[in-house]
C-alpha positions in Angstrom: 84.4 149.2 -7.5 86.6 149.7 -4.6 84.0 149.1 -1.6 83.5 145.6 -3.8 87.5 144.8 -3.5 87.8 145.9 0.2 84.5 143.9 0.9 85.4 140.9 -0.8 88.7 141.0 1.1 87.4 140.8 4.0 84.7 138.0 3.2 87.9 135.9 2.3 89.8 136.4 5.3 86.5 135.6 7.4 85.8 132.5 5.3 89.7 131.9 6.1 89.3 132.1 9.7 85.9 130.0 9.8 88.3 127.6 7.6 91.3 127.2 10.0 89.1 126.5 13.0 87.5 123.3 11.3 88.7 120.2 12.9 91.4 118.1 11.7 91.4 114.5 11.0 92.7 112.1 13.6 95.9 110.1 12.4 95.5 106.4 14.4 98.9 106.2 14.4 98.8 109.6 16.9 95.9 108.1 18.7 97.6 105.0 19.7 100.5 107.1 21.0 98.7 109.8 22.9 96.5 105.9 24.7 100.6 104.7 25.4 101.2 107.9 27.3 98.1 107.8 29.3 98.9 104.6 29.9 102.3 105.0 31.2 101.5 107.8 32.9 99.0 106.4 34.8 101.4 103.4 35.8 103.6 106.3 36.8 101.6 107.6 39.2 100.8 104.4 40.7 104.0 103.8 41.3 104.8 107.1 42.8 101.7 106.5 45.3 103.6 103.2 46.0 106.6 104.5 46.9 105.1 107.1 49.0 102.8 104.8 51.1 105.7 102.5 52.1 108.4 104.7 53.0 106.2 107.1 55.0 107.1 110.7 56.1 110.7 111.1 56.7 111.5 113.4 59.8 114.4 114.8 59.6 115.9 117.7 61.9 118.4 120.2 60.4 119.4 121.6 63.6 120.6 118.2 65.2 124.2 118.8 65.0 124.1 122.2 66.1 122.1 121.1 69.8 124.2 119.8 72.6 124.8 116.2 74.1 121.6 116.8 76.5 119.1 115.7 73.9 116.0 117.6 73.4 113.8 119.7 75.9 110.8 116.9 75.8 114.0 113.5 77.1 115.2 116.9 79.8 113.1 116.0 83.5 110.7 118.6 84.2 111.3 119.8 87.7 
C-alpha cells in the first residue's frame, strides 16, 4: 500500500510539471502592446543612428589646459 501512495505521488507531481510547462493563451490586448514597443523601439534606434551620423565623432583632448601656449608637437617646426 505504501509503494502505491509514494508512486502515485510522484506520478502527480510529474503530471504537474508536464502541466505547468503547457503554453499559455495569448491575451490580444498584450500582443498589441508588446507590437507598440517594438515599434517604438525601433523608431528609437533610428533616431539614435540619426543623431550619431550627423554630429560625427567628437574629439576632445583632456590635457589641453594642462599643455603650454606652444601648441602641439605636430604645429612645432621640425628642425
Amino acid at each position: 500500500m505504501r509503494k502505491i501512495a509514494i508512486a502515485a505521488v510522484l506520478l502527480l507531481g510529474v503530471a504537474g510539471t508536464a502541466y505547468a510547462q503547457r503554453q499559455q493563451k495569448v491575451d490580444p490586448e498584450d500582443a498589441a502592446k508588446a507590437r507598440d514597443a517594438a515599434a517604438l523601439d525601433k523608431q528609437y534606434k533610428a533616431i539614435l543612428e540619426l543623431t550619431e551620423k550627423s554630429s560625427g565623432p567628437v574629439k576632445v583632448d583632456p590635457w589641453q589646459n594642462m599643455r603650454g601656449g606652444g601648441g602641439t608637437d605636430a604645429s612645432k617646426p621640425k628642425h
